[in-house]
ROBANU-345894 format. One record per atom (N, C-alpha, C): residue number from 1; residue in three letters; atom name; x, y, z. Coordinates in nm, 4 decimals. Each point is the difference from the previous one (the first is absolute). Last residue first. Layout:
// residues N
<r n="NUM" res="Ala" atom="CA" x="X" y="Y" z="Z"/>
...
***
This chain:
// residues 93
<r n="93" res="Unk" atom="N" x="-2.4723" y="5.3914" z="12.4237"/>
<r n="93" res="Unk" atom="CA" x="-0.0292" y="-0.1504" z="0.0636"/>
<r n="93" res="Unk" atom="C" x="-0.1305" y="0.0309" z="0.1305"/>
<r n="92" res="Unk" atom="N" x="0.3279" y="0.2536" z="-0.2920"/>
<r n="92" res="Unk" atom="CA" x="-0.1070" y="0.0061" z="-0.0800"/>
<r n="92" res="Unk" atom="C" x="-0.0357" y="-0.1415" z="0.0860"/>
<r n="91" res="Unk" atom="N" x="0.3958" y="0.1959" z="0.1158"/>
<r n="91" res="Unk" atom="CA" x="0.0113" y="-0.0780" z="-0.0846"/>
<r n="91" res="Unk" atom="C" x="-0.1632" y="-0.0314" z="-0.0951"/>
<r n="90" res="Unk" atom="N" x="0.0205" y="0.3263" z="0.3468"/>
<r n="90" res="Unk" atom="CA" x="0.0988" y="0.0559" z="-0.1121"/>
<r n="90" res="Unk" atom="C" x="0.0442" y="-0.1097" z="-0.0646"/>
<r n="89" res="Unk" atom="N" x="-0.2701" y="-0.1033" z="0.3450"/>
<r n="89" res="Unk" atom="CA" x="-0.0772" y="0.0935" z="-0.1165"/>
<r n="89" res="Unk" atom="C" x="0.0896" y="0.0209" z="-0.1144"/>
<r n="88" res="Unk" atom="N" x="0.1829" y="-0.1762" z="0.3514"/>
<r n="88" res="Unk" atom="CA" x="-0.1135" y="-0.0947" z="-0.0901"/>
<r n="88" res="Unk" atom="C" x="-0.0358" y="0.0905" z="-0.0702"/>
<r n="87" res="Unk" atom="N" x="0.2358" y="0.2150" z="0.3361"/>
<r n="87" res="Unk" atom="CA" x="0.0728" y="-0.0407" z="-0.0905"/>
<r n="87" res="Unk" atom="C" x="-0.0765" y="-0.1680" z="-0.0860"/>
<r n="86" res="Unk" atom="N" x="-0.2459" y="0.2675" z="0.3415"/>
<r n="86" res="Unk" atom="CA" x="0.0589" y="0.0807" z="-0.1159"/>
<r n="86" res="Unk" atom="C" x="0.0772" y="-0.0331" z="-0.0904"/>
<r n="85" res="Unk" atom="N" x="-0.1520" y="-0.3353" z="0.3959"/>
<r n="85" res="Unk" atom="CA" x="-0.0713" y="0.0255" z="-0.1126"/>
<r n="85" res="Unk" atom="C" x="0.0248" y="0.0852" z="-0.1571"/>
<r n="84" res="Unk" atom="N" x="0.3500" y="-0.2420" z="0.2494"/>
<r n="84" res="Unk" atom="CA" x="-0.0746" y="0.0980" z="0.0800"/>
<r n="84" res="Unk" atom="C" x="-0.1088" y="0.0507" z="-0.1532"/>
<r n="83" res="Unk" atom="N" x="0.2694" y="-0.4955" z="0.0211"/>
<r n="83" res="Unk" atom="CA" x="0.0453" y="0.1355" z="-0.0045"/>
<r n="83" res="Unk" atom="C" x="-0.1440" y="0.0541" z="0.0119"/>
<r n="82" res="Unk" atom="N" x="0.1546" y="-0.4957" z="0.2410"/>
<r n="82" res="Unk" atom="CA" x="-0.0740" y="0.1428" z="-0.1064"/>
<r n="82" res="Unk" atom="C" x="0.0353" y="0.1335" z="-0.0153"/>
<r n="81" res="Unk" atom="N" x="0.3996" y="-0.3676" z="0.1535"/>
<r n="81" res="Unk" atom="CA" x="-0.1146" y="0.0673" z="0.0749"/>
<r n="81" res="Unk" atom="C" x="-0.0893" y="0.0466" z="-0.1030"/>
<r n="80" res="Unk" atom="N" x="0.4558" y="-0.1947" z="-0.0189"/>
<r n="80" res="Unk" atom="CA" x="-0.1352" y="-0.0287" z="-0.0693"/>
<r n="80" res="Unk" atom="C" x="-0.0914" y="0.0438" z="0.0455"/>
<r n="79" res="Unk" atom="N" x="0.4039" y="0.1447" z="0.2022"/>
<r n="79" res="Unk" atom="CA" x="-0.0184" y="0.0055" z="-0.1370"/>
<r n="79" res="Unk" atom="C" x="-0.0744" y="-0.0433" z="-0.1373"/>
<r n="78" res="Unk" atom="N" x="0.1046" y="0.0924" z="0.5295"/>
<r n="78" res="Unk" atom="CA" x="-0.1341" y="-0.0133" z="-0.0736"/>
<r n="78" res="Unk" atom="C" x="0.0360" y="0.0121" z="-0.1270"/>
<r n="77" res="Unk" atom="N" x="0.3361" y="-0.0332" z="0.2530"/>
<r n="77" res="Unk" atom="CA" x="-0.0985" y="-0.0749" z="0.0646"/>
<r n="77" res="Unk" atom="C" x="-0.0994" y="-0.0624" z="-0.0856"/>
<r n="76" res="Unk" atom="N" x="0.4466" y="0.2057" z="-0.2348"/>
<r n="76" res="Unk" atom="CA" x="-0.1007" y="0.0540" z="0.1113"/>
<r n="76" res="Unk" atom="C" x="-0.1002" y="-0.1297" z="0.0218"/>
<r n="75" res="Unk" atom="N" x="0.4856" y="-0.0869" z="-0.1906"/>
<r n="75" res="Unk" atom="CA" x="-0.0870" y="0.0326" z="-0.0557"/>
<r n="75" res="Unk" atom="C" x="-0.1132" y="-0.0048" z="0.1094"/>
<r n="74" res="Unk" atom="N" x="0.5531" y="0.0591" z="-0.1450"/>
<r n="74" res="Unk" atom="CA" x="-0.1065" y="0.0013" z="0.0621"/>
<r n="74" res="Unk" atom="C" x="-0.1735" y="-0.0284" z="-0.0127"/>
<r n="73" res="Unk" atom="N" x="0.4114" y="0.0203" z="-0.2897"/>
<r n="73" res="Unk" atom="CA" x="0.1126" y="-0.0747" z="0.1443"/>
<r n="73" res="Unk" atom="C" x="-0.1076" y="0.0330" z="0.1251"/>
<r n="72" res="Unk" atom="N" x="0.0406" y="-0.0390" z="-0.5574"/>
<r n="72" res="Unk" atom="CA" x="-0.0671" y="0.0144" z="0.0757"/>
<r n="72" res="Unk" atom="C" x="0.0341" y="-0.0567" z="0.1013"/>
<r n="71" res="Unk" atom="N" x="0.1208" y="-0.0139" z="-0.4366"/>
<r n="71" res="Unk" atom="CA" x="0.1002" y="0.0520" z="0.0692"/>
<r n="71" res="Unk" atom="C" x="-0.0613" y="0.0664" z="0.1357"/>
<r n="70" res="Unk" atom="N" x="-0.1223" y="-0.3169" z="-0.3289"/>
<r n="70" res="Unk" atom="CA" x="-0.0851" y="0.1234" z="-0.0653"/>
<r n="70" res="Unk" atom="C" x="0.0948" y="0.1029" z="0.1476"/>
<r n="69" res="Unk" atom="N" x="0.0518" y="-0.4474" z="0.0026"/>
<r n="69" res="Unk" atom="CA" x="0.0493" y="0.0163" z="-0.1691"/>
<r n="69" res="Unk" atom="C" x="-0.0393" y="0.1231" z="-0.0048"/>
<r n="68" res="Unk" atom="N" x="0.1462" y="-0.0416" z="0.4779"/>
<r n="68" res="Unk" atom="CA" x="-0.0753" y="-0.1013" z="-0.0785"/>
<r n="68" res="Unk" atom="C" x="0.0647" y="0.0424" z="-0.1312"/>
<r n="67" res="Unk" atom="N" x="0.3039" y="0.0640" z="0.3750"/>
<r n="67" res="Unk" atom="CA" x="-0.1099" y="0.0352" z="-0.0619"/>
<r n="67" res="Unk" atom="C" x="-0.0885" y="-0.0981" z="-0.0482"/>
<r n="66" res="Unk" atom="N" x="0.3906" y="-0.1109" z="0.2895"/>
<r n="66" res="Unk" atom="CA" x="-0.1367" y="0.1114" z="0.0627"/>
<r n="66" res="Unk" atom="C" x="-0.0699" y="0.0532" z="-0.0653"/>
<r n="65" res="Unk" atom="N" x="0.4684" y="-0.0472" z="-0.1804"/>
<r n="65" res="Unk" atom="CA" x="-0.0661" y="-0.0695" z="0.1059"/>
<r n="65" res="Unk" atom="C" x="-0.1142" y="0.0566" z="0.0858"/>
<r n="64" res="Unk" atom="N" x="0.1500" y="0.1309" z="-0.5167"/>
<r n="64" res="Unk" atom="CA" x="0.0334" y="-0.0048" z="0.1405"/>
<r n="64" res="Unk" atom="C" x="-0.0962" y="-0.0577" z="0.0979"/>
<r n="63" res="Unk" atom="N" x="0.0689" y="-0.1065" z="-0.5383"/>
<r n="63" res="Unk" atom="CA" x="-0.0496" y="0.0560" z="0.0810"/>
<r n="63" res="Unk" atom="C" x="0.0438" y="0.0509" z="0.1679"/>
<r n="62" res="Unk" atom="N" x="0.1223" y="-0.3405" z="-0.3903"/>
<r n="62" res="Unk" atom="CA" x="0.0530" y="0.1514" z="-0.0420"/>
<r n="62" res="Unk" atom="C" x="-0.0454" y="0.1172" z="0.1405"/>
<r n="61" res="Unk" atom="N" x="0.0867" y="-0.5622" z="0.0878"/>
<r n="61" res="Unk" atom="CA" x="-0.1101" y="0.0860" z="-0.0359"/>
<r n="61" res="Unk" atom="C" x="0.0616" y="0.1604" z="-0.0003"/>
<r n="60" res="Unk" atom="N" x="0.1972" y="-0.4667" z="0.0522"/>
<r n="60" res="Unk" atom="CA" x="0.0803" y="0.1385" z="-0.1291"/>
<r n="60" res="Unk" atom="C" x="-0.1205" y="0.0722" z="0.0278"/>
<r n="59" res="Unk" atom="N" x="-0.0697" y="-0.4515" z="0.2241"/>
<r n="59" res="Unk" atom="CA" x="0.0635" y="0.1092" z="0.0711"/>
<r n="59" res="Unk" atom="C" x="0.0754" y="0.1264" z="-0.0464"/>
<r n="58" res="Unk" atom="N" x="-0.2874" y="-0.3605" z="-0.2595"/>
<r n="58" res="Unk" atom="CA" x="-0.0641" y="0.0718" z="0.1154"/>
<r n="58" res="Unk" atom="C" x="0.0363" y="0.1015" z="0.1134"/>
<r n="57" res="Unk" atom="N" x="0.1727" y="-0.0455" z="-0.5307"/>
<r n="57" res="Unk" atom="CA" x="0.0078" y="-0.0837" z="0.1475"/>
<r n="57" res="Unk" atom="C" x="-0.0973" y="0.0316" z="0.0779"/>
<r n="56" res="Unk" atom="N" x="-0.1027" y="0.1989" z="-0.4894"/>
<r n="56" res="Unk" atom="CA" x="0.1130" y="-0.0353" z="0.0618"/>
<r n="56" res="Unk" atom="C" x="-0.0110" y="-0.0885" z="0.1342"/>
<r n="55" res="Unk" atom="N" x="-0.1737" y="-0.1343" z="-0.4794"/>
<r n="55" res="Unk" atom="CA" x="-0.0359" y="0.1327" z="0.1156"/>
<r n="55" res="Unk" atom="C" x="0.1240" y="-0.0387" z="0.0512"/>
<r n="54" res="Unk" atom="N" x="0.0817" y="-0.0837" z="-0.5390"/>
<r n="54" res="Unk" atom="CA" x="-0.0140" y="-0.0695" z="0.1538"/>
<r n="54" res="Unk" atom="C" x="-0.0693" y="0.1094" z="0.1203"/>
<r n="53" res="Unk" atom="N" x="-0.0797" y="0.2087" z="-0.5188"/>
<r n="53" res="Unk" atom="CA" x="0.1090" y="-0.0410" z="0.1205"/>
<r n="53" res="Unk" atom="C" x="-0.0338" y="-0.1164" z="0.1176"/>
<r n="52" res="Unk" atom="N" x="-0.1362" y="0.2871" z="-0.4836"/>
<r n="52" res="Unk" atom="CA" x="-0.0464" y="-0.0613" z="0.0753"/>
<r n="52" res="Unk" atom="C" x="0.0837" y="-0.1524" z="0.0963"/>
<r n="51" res="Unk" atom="N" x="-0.1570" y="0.5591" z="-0.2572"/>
<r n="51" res="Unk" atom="CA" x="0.0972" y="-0.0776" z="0.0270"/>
<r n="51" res="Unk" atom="C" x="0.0022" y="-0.1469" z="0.0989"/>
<r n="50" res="Unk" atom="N" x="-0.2001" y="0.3432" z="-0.4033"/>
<r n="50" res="Unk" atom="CA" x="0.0108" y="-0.0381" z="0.1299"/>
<r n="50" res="Unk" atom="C" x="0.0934" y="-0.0671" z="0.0209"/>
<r n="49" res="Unk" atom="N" x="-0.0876" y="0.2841" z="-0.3998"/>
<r n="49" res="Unk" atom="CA" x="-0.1029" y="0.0514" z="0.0880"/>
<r n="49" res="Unk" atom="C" x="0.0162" y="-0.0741" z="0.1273"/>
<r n="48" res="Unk" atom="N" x="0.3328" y="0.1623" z="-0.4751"/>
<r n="48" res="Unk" atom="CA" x="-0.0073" y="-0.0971" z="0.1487"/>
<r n="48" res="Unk" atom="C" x="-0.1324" y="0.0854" z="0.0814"/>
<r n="47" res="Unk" atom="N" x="0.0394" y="0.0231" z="-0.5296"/>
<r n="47" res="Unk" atom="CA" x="0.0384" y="0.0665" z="0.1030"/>
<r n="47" res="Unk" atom="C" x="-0.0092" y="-0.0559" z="0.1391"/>
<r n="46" res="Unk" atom="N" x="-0.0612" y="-0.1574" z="-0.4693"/>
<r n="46" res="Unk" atom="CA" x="0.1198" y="-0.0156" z="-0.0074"/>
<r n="46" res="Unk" atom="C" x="0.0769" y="0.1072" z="0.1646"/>
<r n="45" res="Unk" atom="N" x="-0.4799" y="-0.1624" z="-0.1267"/>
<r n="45" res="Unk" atom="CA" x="0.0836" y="0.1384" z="-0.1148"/>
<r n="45" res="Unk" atom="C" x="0.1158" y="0.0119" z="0.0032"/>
<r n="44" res="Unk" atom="N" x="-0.1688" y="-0.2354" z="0.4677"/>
<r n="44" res="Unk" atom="CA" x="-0.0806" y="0.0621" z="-0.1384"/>
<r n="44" res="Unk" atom="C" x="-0.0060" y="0.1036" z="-0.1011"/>
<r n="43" res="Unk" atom="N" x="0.2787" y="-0.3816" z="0.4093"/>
<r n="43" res="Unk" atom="CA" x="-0.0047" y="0.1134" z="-0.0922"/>
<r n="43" res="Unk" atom="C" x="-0.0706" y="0.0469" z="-0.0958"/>
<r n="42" res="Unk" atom="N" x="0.2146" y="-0.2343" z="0.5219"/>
<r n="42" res="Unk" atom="CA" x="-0.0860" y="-0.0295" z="-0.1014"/>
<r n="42" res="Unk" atom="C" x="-0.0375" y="0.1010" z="-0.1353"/>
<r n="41" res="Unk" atom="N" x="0.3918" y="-0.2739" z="0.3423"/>
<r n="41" res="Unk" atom="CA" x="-0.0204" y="0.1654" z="-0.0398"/>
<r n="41" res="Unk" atom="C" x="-0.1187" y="-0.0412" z="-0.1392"/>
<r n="40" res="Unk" atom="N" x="0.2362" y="-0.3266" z="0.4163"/>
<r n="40" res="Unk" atom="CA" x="-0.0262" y="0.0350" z="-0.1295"/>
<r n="40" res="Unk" atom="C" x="-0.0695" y="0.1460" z="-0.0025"/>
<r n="39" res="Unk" atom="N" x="0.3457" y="-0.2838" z="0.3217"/>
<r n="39" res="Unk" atom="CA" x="-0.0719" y="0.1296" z="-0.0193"/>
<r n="39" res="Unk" atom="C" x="-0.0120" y="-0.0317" z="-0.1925"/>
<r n="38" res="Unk" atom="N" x="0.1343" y="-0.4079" z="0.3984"/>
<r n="38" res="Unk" atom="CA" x="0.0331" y="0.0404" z="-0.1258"/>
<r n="38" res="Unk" atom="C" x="-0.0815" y="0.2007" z="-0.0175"/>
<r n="37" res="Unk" atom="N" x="0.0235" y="-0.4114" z="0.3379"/>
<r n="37" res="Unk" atom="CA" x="0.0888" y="0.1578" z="0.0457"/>
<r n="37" res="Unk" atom="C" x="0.0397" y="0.0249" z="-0.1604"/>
<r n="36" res="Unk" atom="N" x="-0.3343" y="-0.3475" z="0.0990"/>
<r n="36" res="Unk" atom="CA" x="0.1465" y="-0.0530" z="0.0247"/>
<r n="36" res="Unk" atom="C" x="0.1144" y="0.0812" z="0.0075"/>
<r n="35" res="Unk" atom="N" x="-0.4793" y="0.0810" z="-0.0813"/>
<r n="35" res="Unk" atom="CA" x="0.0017" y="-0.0036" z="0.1569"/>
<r n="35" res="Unk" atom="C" x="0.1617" y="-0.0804" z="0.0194"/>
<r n="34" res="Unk" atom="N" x="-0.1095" y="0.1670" z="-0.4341"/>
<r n="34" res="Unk" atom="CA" x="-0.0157" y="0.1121" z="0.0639"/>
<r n="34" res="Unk" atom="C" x="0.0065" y="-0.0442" z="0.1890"/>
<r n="33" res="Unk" atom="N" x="-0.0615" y="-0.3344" z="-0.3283"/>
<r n="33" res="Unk" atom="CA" x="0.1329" y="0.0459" z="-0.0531"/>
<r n="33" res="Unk" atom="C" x="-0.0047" y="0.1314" z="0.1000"/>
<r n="32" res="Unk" atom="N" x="-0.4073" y="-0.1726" z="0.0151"/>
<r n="32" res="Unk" atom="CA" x="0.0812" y="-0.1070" z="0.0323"/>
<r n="32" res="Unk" atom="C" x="0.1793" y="0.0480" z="-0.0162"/>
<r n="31" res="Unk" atom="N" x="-0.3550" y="0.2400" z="-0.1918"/>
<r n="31" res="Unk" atom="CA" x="-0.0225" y="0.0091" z="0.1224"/>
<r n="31" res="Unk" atom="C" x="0.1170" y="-0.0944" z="0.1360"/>
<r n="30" res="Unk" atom="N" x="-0.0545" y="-0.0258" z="-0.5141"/>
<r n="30" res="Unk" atom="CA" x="0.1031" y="0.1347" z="0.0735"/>
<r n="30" res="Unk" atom="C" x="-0.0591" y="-0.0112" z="0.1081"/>
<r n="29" res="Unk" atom="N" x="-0.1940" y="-0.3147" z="-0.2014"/>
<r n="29" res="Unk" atom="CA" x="0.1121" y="-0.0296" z="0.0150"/>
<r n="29" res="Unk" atom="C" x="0.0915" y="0.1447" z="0.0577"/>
<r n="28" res="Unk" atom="N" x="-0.4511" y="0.0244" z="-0.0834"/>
<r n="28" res="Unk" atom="CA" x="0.0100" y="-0.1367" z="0.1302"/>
<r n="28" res="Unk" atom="C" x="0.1754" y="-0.0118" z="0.0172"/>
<r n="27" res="Unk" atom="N" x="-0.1999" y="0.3089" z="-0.3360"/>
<r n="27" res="Unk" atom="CA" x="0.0013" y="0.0821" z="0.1419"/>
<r n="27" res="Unk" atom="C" x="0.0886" y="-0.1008" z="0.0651"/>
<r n="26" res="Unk" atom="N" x="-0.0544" y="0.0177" z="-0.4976"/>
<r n="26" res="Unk" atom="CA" x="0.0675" y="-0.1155" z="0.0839"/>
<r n="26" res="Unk" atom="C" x="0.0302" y="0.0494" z="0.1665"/>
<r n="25" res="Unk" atom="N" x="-0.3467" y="0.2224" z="-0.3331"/>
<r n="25" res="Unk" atom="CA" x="-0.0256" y="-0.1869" z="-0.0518"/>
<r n="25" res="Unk" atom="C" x="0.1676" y="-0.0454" z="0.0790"/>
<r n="24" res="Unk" atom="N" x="-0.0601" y="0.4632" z="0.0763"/>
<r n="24" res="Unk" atom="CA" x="-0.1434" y="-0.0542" z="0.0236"/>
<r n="24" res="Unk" atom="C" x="0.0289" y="-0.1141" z="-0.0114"/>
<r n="23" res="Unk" atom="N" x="0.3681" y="0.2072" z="-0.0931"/>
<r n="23" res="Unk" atom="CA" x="-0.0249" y="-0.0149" z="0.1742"/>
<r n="23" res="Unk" atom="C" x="-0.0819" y="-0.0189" z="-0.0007"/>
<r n="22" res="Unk" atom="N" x="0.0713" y="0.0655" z="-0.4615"/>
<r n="22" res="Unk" atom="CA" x="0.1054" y="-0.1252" z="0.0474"/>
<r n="22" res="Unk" atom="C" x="-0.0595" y="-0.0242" z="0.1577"/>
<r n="21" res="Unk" atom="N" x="-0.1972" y="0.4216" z="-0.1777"/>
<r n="21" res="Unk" atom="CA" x="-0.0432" y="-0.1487" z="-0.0661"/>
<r n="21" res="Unk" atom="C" x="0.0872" y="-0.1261" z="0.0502"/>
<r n="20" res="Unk" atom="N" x="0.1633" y="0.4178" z="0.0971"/>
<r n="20" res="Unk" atom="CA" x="-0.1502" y="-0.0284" z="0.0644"/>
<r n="20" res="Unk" atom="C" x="-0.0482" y="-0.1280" z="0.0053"/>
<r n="19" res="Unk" atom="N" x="0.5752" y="0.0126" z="-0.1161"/>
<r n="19" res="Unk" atom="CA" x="-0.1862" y="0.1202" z="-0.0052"/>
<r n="19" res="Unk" atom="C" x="-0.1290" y="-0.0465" z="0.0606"/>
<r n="18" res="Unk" atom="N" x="0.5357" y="-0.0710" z="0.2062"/>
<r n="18" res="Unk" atom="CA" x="-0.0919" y="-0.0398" z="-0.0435"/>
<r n="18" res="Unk" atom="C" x="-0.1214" y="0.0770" z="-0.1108"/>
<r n="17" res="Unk" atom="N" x="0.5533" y="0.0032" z="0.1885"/>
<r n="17" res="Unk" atom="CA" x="-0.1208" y="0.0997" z="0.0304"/>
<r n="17" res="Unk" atom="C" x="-0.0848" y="-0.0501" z="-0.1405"/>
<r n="16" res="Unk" atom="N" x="0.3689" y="-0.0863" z="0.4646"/>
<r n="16" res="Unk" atom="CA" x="-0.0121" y="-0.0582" z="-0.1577"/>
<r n="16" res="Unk" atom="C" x="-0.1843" y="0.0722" z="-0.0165"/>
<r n="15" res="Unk" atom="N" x="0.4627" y="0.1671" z="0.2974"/>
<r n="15" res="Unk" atom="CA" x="-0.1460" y="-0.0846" z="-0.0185"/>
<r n="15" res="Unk" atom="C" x="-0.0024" y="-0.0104" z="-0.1164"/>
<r n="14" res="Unk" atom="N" x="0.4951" y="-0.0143" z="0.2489"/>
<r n="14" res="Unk" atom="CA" x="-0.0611" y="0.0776" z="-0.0982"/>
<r n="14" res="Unk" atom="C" x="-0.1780" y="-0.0878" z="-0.0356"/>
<r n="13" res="Unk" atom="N" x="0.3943" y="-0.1693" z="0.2239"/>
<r n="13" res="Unk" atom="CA" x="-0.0710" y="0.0774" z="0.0911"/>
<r n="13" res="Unk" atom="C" x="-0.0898" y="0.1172" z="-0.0749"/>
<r n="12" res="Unk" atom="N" x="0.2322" y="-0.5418" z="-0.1923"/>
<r n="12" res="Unk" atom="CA" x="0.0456" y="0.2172" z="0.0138"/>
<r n="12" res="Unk" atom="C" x="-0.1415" y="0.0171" z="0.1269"/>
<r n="11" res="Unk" atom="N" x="0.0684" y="-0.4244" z="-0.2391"/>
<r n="11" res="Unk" atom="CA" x="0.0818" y="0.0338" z="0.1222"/>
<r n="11" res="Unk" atom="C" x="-0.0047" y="0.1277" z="0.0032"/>
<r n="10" res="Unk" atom="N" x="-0.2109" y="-0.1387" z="-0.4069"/>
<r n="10" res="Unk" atom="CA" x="0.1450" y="-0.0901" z="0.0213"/>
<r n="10" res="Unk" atom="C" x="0.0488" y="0.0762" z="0.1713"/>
<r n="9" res="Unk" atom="N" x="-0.5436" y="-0.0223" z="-0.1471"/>
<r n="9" res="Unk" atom="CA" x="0.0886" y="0.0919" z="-0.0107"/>
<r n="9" res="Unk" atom="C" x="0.1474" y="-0.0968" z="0.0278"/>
<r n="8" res="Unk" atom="N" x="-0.4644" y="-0.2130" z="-0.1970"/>
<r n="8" res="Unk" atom="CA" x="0.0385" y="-0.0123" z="0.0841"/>
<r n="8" res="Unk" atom="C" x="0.1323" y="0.1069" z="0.0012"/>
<r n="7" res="Unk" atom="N" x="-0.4069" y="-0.0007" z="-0.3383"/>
<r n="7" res="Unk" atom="CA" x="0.1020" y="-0.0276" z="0.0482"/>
<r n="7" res="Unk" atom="C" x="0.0335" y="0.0076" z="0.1346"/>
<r n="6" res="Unk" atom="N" x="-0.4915" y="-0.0787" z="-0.2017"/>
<r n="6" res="Unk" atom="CA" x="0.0729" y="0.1333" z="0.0472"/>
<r n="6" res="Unk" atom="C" x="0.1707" y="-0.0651" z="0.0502"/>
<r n="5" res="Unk" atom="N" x="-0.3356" y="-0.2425" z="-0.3489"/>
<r n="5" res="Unk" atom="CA" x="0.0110" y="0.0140" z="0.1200"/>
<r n="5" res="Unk" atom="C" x="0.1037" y="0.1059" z="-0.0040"/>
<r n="4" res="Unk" atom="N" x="-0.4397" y="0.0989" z="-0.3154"/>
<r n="4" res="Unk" atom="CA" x="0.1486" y="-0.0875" z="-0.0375"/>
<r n="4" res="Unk" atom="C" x="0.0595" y="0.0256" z="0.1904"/>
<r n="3" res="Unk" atom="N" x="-0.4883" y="-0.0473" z="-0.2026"/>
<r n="3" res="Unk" atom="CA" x="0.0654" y="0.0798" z="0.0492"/>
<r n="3" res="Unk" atom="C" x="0.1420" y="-0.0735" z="-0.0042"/>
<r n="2" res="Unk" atom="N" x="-0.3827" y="-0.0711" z="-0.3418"/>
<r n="2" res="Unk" atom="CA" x="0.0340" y="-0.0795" z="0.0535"/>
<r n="2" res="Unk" atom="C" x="0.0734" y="0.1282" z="0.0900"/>
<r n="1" res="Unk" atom="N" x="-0.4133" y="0.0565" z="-0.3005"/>
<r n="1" res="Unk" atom="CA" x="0.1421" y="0.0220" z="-0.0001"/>
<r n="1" res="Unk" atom="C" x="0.0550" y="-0.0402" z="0.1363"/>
***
């Protein structure tokens, strides 16, 4: 069974909302439609599971300055250092 192509939306700001099946066999093209500032909305059962958007800018980062991704603004000397025998054990090592 052939996948039928996913319409193109008339100008609205409103997503367009794909099923599973359609976003497996035409990922290449929403991907492409999605990096031209389109939002598709993906859906299994008729219930939206993703969403799949242009990233944003390098300079829109959601994040604050100075973080990383894991919001880590330090990290100790030894943080690879071996851990101390007792705490081996307690991994069974």
């Amino acid at each position: 069974m052939a996948a039928h192509p996913i319409p193109k939306p008339k100008k609205t700001a409103k997503p367009v909302q794909v099923n599973l099946y359609e976003a497996k066999t035409q990922l290449s093209s929403l991907v492409e439609r999605a990096a031209n500032g389109e939002v598709i909305v993906i859906a299994k059962a008729g219930k939206p599971m993703a969403r799949l958007v242009a990233p944003a800018e390098a300079n829109e980062s959601p994040r604050l300055p100075g973080k990383n991704f894991m919001d880590i603004t330090y990290i100790a000397e030894d943080f690879d250092a071996p851990l101390p025998e007792d705490a081996l054990l307690d991994f069974g090592l």
